[in-house]
C-alpha positions in Angstrom: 70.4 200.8 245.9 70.1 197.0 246.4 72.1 195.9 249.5 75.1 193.7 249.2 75.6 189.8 250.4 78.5 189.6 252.9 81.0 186.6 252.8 83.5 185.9 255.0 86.7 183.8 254.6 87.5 181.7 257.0 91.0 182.9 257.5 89.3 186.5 258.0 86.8 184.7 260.9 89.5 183.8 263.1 91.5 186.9 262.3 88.5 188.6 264.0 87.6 186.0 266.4 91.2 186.5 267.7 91.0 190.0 268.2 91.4 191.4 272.1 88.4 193.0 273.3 84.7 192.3 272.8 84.0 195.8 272.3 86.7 196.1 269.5 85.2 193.1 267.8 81.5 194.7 268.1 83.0 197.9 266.6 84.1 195.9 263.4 81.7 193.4 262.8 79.1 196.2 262.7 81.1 198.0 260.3 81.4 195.2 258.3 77.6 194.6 258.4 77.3 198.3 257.0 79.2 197.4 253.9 76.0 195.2 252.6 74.2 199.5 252.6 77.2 201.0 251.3 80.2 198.9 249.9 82.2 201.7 249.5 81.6 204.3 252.6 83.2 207.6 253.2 87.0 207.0 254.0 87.2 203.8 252.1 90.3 203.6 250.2 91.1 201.4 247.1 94.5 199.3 247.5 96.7 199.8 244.9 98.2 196.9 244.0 95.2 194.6 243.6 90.9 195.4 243.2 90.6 195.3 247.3 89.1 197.6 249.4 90.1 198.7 253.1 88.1 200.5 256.0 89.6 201.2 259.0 88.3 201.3 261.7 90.6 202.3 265.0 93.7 200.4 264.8 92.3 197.9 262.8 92.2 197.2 258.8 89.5 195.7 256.8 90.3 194.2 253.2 87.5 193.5 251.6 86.9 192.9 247.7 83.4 194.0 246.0 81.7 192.0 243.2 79.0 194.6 241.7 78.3 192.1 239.0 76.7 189.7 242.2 76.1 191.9 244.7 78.5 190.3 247.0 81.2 191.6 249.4 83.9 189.1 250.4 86.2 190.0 253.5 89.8 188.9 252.4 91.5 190.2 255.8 90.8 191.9 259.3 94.2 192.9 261.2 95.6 194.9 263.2 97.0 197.9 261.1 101.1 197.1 261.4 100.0 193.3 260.1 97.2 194.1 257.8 99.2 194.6 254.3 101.8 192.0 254.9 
C-alpha cells in the first residue's frame, strides 16, 4: 500500500500548537504521522454528517478527510473532545 501525503490546515496547526502538554502534542502528532501507513486505522470512525474521519486519541479528536484519488490526507480539526464537533 502506497503511503499517504499529510496536509495540515492552518487553523488545525494552531489548534495543536495550543494544546497543554508537550507530551500530549507528541502523542498526536505521531498519530497523525501514522495516518500517511494507514488512513483509516483500527478505531477510526467515519462522521456522519460529512466524508471526514476522526481518531481519538485520549481526550482529544482528530478530523481528518482522505483523498484516495491523490493519496492525500488533510487534517480539518484537532480539539479537545467537548469542542471537537462544534
Amino acid at each position: 500500500m502506497a503511503n499517504y501525503k499529510i496536509r495540515v490546515k492552518r487553523s488545525a496547526q494552531k489548534e495543536l500548537e495550543a494544546i497543554g502538554t508537550k507530551k500530549e502534542r507528541r502523542r498526536i502528532v505521531s498519530a497523525i504521522a501514522a495516518l500517511a501507513a494507514d488512513p483509516r486505522p483500527v478505531g477510526c470512525k467515519k462522521l456522519s454528517a460529512s466524508e471526514y474521519y476522526r481518531i481519538r486519541i485520549g481526550d482529544y479528536r482528530v478530523v481528518y478527510e482522505i483523498a484516495d484519488s491523490v493519496l492525500t490526507i488533510l487534517v480539518i480539526k484537532v480539539a479537545h473532545r467537548r469542542d471537537s464537533y462544534r
